[in-house]
Every structure is written in C-alpha cells, then in structure tokens.
PDB file with SEQRES, HELIX, SHEET and CRYST1 records, atoms N, CA, C and O in Angstrom:
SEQRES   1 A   78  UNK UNK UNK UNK UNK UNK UNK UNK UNK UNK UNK UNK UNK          
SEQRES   2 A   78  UNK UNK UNK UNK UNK UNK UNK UNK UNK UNK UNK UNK UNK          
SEQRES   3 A   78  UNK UNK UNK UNK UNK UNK UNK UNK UNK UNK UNK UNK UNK          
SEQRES   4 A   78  UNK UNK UNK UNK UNK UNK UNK UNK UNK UNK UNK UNK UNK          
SEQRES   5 A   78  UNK UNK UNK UNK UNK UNK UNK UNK UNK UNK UNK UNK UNK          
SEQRES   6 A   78  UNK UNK UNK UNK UNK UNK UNK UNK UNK UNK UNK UNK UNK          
HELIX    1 AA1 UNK A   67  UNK A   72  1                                   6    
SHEET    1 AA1 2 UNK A  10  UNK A  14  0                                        
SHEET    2 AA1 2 UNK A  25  UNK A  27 -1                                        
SHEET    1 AA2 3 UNK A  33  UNK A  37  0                                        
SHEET    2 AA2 3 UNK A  47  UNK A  54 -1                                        
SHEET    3 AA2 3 UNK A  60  UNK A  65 -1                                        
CRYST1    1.000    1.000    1.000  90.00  90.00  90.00 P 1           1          
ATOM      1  N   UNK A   1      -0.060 -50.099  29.354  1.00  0.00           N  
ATOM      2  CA  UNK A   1      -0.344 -50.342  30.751  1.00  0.00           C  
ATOM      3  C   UNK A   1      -0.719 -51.802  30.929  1.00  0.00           C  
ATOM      4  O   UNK A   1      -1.419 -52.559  30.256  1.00  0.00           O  
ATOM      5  N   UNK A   2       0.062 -51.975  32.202  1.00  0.00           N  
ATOM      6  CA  UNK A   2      -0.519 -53.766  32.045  1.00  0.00           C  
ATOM      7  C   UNK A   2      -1.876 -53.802  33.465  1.00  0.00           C  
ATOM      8  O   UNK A   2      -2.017 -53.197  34.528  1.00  0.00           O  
ATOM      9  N   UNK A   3      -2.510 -54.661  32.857  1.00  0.00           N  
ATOM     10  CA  UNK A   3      -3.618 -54.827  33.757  1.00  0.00           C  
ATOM     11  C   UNK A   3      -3.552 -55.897  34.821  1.00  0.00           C  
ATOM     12  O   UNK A   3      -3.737 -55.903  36.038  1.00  0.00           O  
ATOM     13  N   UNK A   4      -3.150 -56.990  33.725  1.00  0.00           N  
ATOM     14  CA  UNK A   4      -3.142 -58.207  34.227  1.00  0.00           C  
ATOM     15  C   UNK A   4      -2.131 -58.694  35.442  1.00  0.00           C  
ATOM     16  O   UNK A   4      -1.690 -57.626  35.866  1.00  0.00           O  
ATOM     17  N   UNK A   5      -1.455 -59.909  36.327  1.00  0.00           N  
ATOM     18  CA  UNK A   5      -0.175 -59.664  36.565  1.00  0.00           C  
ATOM     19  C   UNK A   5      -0.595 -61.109  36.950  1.00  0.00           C  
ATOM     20  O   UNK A   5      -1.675 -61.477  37.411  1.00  0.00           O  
ATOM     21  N   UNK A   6       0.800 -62.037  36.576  1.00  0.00           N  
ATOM     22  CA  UNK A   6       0.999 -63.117  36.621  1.00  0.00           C  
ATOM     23  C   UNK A   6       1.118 -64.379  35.573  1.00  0.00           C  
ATOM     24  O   UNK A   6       1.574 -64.078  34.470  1.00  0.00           O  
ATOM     25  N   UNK A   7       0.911 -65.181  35.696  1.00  0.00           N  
ATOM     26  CA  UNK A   7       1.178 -66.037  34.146  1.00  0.00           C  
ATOM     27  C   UNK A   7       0.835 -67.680  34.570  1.00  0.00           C  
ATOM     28  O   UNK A   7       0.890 -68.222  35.673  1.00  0.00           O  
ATOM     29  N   UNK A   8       0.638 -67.970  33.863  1.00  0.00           N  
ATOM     30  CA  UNK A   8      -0.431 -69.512  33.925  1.00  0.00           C  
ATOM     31  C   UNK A   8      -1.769 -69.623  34.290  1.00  0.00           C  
ATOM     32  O   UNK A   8      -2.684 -69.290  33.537  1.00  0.00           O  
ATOM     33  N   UNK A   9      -1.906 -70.015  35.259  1.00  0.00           N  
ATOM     34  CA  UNK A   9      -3.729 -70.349  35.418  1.00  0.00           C  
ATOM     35  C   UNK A   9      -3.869 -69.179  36.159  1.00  0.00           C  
ATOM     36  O   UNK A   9      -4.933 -68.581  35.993  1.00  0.00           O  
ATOM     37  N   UNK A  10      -2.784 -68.537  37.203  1.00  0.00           N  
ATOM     38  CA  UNK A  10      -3.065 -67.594  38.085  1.00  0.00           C  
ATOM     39  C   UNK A  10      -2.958 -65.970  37.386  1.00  0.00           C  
ATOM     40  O   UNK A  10      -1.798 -65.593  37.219  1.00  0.00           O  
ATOM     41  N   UNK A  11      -3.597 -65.398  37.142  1.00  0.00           N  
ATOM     42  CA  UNK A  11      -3.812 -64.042  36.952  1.00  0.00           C  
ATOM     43  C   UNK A  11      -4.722 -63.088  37.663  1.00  0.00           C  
ATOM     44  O   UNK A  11      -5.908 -63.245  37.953  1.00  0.00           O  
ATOM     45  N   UNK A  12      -3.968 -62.113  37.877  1.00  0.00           N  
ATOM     46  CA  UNK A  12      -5.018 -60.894  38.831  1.00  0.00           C  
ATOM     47  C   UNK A  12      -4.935 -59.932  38.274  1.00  0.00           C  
ATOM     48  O   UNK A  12      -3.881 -59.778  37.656  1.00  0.00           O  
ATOM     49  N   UNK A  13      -6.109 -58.667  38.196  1.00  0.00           N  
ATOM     50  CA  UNK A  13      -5.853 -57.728  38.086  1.00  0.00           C  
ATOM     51  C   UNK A  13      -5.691 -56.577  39.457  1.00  0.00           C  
ATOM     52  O   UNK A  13      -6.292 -56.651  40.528  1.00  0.00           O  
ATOM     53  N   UNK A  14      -4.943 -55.792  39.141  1.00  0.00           N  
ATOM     54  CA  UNK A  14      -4.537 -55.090  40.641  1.00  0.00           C  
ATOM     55  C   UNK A  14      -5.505 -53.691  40.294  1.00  0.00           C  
ATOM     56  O   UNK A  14      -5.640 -53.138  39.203  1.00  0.00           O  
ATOM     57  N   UNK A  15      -6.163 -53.301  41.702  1.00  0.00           N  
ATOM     58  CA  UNK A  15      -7.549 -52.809  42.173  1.00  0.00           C  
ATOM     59  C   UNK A  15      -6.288 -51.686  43.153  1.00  0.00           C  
ATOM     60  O   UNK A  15      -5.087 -51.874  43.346  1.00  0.00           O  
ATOM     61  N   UNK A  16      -7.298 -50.404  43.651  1.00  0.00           N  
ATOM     62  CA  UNK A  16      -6.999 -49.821  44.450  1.00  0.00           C  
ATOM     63  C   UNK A  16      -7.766 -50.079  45.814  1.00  0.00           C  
ATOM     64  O   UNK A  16      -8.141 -48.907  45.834  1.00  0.00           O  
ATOM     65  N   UNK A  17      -8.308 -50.586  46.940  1.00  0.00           N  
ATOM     66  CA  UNK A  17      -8.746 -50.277  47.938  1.00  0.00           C  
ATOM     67  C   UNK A  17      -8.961 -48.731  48.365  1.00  0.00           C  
ATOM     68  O   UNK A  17      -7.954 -48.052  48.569  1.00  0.00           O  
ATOM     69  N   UNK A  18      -9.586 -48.452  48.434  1.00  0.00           N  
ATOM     70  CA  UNK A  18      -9.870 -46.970  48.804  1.00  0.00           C  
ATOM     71  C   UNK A  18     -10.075 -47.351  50.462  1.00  0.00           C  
ATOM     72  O   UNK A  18      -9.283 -46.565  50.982  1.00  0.00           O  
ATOM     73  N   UNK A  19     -10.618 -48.019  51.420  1.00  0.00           N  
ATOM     74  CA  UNK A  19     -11.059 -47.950  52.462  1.00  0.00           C  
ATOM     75  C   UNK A  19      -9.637 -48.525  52.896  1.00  0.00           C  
ATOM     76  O   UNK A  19      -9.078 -47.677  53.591  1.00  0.00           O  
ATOM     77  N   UNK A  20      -8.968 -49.500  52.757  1.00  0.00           N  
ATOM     78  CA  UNK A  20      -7.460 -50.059  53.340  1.00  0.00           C  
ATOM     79  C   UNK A  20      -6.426 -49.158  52.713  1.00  0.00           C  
ATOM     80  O   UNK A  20      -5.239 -49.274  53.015  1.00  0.00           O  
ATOM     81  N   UNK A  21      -6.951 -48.061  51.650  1.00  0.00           N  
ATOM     82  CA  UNK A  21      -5.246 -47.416  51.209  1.00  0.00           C  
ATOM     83  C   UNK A  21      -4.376 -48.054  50.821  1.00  0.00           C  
ATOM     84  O   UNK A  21      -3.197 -47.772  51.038  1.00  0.00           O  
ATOM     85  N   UNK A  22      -4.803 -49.147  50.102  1.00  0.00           N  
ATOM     86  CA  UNK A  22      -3.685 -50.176  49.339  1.00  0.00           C  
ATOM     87  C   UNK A  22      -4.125 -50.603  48.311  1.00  0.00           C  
ATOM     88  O   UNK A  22      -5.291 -50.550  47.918  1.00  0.00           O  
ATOM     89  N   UNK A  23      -2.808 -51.263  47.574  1.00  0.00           N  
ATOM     90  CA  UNK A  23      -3.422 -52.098  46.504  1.00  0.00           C  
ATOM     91  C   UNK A  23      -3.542 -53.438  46.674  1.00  0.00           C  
ATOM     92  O   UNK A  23      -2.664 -53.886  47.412  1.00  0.00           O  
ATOM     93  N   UNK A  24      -4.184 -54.106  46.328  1.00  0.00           N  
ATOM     94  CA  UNK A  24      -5.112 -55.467  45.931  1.00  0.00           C  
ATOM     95  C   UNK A  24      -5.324 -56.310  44.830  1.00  0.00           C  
ATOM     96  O   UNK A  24      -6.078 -55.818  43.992  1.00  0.00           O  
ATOM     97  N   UNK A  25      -4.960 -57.255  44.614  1.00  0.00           N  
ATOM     98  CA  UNK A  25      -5.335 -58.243  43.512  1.00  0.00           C  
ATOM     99  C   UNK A  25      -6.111 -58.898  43.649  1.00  0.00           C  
ATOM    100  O   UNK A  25      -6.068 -59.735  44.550  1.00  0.00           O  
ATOM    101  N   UNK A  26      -7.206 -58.784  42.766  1.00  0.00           N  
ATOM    102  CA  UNK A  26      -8.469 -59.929  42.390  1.00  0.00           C  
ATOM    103  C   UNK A  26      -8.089 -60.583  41.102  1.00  0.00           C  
ATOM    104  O   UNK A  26      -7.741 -60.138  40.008  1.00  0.00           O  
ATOM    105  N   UNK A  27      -8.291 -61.955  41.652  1.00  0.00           N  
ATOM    106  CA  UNK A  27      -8.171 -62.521  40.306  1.00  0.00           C  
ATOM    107  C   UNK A  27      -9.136 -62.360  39.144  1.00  0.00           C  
ATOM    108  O   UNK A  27     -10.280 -61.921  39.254  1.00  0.00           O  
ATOM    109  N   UNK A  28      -8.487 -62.809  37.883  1.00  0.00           N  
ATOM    110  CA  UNK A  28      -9.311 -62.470  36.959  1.00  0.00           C  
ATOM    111  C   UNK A  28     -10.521 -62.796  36.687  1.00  0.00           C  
ATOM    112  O   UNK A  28     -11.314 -62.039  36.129  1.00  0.00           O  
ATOM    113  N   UNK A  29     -10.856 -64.338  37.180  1.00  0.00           N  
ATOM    114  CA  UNK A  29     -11.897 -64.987  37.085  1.00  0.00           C  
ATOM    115  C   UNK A  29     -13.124 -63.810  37.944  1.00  0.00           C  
ATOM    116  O   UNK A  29     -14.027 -63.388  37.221  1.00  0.00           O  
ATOM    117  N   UNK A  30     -13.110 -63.490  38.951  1.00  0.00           N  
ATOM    118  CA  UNK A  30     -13.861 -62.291  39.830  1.00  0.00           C  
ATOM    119  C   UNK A  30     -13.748 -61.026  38.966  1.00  0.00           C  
ATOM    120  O   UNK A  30     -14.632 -60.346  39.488  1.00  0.00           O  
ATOM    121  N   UNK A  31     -13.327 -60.405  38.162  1.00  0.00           N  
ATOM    122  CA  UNK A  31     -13.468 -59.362  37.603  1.00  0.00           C  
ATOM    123  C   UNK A  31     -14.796 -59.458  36.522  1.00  0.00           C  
ATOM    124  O   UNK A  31     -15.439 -60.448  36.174  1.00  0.00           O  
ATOM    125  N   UNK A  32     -14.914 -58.279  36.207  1.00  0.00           N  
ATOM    126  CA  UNK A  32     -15.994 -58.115  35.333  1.00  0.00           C  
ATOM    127  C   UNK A  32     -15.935 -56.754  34.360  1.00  0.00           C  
ATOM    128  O   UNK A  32     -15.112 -55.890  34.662  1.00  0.00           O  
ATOM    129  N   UNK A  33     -16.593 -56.600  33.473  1.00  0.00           N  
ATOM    130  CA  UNK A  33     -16.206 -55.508  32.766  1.00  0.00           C  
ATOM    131  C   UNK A  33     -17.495 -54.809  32.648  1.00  0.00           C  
ATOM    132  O   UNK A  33     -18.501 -55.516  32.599  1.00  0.00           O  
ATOM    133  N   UNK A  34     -17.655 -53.191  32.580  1.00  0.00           N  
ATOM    134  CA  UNK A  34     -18.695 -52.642  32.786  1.00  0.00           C  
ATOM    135  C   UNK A  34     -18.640 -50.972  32.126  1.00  0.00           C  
ATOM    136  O   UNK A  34     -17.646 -50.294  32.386  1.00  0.00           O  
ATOM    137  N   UNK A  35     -19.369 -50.592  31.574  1.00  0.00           N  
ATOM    138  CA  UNK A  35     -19.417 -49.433  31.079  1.00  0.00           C  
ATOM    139  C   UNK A  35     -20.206 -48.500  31.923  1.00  0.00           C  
ATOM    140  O   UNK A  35     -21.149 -48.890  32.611  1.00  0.00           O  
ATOM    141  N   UNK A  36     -19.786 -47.178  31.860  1.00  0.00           N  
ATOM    142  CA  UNK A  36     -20.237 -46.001  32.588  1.00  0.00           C  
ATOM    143  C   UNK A  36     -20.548 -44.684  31.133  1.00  0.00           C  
ATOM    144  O   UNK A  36     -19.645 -44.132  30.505  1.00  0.00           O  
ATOM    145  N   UNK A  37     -22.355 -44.427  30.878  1.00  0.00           N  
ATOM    146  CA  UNK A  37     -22.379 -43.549  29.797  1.00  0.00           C  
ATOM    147  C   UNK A  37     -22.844 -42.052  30.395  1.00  0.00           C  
ATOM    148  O   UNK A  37     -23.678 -42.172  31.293  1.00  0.00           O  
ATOM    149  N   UNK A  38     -22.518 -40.816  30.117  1.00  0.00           N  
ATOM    150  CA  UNK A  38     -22.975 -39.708  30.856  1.00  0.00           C  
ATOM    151  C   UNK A  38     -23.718 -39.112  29.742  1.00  0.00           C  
ATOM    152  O   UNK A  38     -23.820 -39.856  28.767  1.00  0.00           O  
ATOM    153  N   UNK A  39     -24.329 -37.811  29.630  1.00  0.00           N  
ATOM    154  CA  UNK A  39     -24.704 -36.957  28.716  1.00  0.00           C  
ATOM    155  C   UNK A  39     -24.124 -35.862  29.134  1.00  0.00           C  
ATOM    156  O   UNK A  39     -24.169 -35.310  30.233  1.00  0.00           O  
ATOM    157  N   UNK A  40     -23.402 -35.508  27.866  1.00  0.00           N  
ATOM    158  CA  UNK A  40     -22.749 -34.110  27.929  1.00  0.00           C  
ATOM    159  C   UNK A  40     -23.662 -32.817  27.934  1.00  0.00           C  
ATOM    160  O   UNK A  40     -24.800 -32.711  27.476  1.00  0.00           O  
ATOM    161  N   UNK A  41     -23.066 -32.081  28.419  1.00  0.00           N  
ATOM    162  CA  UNK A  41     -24.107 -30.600  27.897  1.00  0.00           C  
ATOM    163  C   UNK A  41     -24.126 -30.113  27.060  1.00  0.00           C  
ATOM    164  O   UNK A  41     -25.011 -29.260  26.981  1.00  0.00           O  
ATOM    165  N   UNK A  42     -23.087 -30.306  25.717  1.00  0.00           N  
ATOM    166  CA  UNK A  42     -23.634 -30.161  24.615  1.00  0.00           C  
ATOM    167  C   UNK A  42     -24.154 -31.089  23.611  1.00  0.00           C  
ATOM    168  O   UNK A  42     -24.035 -30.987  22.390  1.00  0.00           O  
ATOM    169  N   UNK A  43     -24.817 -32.119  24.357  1.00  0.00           N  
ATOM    170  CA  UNK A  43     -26.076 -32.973  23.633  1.00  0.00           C  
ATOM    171  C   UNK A  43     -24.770 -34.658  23.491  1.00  0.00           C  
ATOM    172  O   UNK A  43     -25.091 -35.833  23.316  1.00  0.00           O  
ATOM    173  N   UNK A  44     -23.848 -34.261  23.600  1.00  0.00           N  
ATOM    174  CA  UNK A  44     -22.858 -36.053  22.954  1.00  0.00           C  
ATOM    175  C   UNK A  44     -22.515 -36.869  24.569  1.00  0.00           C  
ATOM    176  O   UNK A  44     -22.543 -36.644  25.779  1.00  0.00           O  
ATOM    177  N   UNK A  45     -22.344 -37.434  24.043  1.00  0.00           N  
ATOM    178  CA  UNK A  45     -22.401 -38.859  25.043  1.00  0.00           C  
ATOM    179  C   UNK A  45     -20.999 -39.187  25.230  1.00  0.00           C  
ATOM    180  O   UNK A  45     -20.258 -39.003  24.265  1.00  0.00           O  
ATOM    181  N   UNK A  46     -20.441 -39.709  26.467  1.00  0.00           N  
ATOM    182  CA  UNK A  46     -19.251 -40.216  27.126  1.00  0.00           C  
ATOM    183  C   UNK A  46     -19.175 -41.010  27.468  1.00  0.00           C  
ATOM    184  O   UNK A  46     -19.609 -41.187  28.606  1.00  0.00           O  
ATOM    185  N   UNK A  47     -18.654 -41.940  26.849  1.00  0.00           N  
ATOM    186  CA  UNK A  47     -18.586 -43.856  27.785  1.00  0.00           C  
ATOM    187  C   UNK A  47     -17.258 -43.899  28.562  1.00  0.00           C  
ATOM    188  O   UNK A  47     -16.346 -43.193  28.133  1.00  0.00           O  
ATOM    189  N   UNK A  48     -17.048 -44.658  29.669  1.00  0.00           N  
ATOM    190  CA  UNK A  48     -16.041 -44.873  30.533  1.00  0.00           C  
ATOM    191  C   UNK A  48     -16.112 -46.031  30.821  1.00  0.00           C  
ATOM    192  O   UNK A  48     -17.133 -46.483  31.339  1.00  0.00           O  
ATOM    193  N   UNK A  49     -14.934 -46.861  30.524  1.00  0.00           N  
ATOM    194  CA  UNK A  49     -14.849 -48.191  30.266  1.00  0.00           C  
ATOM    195  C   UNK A  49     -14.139 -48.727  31.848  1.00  0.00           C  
ATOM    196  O   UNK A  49     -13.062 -48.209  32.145  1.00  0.00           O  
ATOM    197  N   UNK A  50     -14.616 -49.525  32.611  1.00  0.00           N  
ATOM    198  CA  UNK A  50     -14.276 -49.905  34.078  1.00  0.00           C  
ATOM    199  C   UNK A  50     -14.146 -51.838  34.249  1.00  0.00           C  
ATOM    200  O   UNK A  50     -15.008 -52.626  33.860  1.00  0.00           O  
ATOM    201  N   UNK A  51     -13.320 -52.067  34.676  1.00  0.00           N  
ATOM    202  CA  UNK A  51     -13.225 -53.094  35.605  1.00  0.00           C  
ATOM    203  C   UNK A  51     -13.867 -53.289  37.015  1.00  0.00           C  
ATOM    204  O   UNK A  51     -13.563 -52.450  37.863  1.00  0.00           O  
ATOM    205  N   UNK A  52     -14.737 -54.319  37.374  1.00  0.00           N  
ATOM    206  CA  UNK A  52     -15.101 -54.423  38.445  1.00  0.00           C  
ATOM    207  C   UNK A  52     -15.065 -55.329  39.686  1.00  0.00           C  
ATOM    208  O   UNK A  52     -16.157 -55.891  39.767  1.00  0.00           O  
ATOM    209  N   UNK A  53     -14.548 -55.559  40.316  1.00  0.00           N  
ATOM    210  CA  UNK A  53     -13.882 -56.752  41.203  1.00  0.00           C  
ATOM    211  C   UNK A  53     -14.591 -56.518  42.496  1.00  0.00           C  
ATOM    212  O   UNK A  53     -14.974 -55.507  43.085  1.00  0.00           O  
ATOM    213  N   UNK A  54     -14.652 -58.285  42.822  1.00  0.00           N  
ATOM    214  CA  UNK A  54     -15.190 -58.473  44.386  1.00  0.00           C  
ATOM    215  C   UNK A  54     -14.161 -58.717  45.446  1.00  0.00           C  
ATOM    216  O   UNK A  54     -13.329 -59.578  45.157  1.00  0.00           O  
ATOM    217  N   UNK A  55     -14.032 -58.076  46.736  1.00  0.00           N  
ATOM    218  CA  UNK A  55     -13.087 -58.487  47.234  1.00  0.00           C  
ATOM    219  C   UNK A  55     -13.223 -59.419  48.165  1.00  0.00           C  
ATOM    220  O   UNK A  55     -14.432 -59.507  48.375  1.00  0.00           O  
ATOM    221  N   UNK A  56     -12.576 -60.251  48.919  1.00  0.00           N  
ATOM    222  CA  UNK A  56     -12.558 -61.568  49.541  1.00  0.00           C  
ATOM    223  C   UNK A  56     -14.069 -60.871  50.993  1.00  0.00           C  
ATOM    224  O   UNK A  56     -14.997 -61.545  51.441  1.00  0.00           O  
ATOM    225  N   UNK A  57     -13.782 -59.620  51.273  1.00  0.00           N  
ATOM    226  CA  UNK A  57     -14.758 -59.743  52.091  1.00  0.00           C  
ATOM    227  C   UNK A  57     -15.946 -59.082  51.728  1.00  0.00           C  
ATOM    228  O   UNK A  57     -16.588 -58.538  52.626  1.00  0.00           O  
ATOM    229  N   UNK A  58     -16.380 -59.029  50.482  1.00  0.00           N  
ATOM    230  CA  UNK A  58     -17.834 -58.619  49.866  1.00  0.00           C  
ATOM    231  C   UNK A  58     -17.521 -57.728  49.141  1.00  0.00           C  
ATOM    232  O   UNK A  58     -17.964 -57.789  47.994  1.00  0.00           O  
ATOM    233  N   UNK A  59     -16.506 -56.381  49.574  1.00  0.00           N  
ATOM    234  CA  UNK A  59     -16.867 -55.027  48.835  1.00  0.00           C  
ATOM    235  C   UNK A  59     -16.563 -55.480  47.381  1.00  0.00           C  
ATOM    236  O   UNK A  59     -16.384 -56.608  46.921  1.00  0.00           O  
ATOM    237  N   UNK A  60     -16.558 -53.954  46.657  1.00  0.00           N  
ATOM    238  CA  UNK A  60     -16.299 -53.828  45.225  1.00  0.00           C  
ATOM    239  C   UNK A  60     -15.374 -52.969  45.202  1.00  0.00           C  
ATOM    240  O   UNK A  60     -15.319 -52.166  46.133  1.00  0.00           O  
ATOM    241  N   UNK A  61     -14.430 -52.911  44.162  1.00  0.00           N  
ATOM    242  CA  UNK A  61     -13.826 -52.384  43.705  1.00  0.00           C  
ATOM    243  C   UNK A  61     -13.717 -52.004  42.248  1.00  0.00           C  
ATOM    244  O   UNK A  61     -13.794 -52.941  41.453  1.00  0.00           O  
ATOM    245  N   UNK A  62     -13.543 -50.734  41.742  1.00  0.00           N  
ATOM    246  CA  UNK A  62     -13.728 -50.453  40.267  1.00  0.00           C  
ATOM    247  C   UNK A  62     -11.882 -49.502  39.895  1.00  0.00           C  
ATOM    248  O   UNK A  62     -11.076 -48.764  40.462  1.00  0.00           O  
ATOM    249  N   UNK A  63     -12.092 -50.206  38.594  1.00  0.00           N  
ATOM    250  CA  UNK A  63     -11.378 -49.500  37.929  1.00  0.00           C  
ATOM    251  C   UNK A  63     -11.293 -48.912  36.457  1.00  0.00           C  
ATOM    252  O   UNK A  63     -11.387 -49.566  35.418  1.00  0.00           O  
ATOM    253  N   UNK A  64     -11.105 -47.609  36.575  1.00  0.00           N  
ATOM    254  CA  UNK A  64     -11.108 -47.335  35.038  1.00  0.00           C  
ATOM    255  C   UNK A  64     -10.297 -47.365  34.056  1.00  0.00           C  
ATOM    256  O   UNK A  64      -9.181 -46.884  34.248  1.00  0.00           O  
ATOM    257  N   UNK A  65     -10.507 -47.733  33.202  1.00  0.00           N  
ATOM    258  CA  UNK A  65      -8.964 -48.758  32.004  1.00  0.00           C  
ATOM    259  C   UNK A  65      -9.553 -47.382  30.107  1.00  0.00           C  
ATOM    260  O   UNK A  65     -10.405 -46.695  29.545  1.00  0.00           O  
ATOM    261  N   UNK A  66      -8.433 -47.844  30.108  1.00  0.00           N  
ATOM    262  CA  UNK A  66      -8.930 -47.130  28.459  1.00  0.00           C  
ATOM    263  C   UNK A  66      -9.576 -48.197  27.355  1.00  0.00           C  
ATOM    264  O   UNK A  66      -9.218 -49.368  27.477  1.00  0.00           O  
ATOM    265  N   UNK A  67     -10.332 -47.927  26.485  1.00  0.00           N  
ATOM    266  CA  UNK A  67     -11.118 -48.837  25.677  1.00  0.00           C  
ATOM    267  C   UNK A  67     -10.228 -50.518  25.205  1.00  0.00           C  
ATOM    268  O   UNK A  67     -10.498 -51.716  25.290  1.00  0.00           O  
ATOM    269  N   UNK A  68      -9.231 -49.782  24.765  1.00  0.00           N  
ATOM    270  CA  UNK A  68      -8.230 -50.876  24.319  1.00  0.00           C  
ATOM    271  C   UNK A  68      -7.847 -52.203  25.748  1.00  0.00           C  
ATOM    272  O   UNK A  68      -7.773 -53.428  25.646  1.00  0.00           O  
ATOM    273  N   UNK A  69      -7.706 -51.480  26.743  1.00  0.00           N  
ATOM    274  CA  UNK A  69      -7.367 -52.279  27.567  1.00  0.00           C  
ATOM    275  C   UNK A  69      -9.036 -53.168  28.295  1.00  0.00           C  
ATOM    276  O   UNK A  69      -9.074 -54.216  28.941  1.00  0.00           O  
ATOM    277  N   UNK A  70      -9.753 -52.624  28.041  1.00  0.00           N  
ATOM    278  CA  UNK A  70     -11.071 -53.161  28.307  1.00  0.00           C  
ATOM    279  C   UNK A  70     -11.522 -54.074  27.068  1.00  0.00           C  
ATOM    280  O   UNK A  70     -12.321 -54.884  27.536  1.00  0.00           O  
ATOM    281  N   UNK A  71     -11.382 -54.272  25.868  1.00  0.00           N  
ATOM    282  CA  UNK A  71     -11.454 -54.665  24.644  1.00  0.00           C  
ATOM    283  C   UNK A  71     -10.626 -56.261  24.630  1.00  0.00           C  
ATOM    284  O   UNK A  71     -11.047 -57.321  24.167  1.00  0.00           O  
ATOM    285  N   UNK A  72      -9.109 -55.924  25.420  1.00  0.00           N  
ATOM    286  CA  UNK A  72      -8.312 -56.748  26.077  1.00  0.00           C  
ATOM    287  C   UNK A  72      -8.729 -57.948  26.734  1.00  0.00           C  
ATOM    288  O   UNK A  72      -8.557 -59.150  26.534  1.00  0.00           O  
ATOM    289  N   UNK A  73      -9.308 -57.278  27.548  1.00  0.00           N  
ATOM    290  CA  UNK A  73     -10.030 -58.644  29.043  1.00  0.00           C  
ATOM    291  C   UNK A  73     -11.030 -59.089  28.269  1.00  0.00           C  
ATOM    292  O   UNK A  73     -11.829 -58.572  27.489  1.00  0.00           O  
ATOM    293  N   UNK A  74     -10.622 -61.002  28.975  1.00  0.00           N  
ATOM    294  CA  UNK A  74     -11.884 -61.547  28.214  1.00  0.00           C  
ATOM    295  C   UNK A  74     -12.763 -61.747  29.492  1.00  0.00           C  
ATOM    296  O   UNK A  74     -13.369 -62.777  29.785  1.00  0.00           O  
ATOM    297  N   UNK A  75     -12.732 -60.806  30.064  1.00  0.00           N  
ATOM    298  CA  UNK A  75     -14.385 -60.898  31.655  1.00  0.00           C  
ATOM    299  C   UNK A  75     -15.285 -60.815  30.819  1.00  0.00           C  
ATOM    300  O   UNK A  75     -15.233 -60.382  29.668  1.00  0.00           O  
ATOM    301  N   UNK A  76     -16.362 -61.346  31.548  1.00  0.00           N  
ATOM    302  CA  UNK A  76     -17.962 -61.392  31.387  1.00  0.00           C  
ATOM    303  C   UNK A  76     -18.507 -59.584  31.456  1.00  0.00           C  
ATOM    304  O   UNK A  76     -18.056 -58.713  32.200  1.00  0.00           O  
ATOM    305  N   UNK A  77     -19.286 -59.491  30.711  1.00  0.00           N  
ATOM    306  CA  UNK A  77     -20.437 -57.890  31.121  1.00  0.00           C  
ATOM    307  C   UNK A  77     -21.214 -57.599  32.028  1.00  0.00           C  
ATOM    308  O   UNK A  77     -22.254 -58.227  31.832  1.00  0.00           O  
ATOM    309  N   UNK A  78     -21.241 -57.360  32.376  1.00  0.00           N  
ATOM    310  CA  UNK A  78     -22.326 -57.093  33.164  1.00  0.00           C  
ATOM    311  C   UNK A  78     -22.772 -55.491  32.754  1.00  0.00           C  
ATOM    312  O   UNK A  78     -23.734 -54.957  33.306  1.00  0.00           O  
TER     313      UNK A  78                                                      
END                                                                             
C-alpha cells in the first residue's frame, strides 16, 4: 500500500475527510505518527499504529496504516 504520493520535495499523504466525504492530502511535513494501545479481555494488549494530519482549516485527520507502513514514515511521535 502506498502512503505517500508524489516525488521530490513535495509529498503527501492522502487522509479521508469524514465531514467533506472526500479525500485529502496533507503533506508530509504536517503528518505525525501515533499509536493507539487497548486491553483485551483476555488480559493482552493491542497496538494500532495511525497517521495523524492537520488540515488547512484546523481539523485532524487520522489514519490507520499497518506497522510496516508506520515503521516507513520518517514523521515525528507524538
């Protein structure tokens, strides 16, 4: 799966909008990478590996990627 889209200085990753029903590119520099951990009910733990982007007019946008593709991006943690 590709995350990224574009080539040279310009790269975005493409976001869903949930409130416009479209898709969206934030560039990469605005993304961020972020983990989500739950507790299972039988005592083990679940991490969910997400992308997180600002969009030009404040909101956020998240996305969930598989480890490898999060491992991928060189974004900051938060």
């Amino acid at each position: 799966m590709s995350l990224v889209k574009g080539g040279g200085k310009y790269m975005a990753v493409m976001f869903y909008d949930v409130k416009n029903r479209e898709k969206v590119e934030v560039p990469e520099n605005m993304v961020k990478k972020t983990t989500y951990e739950r507790q299972l009910k039988n005592g083990g733990t679940q991490v969910r590996y997400a992308l997180r982007g600002e969009l030009a007019d404040g909101r956020k946008v998240t996305k969930f990627v598989s480890k490898d593709d999060w491992d991928g991006m060189k974004a900051s943690t938060e």
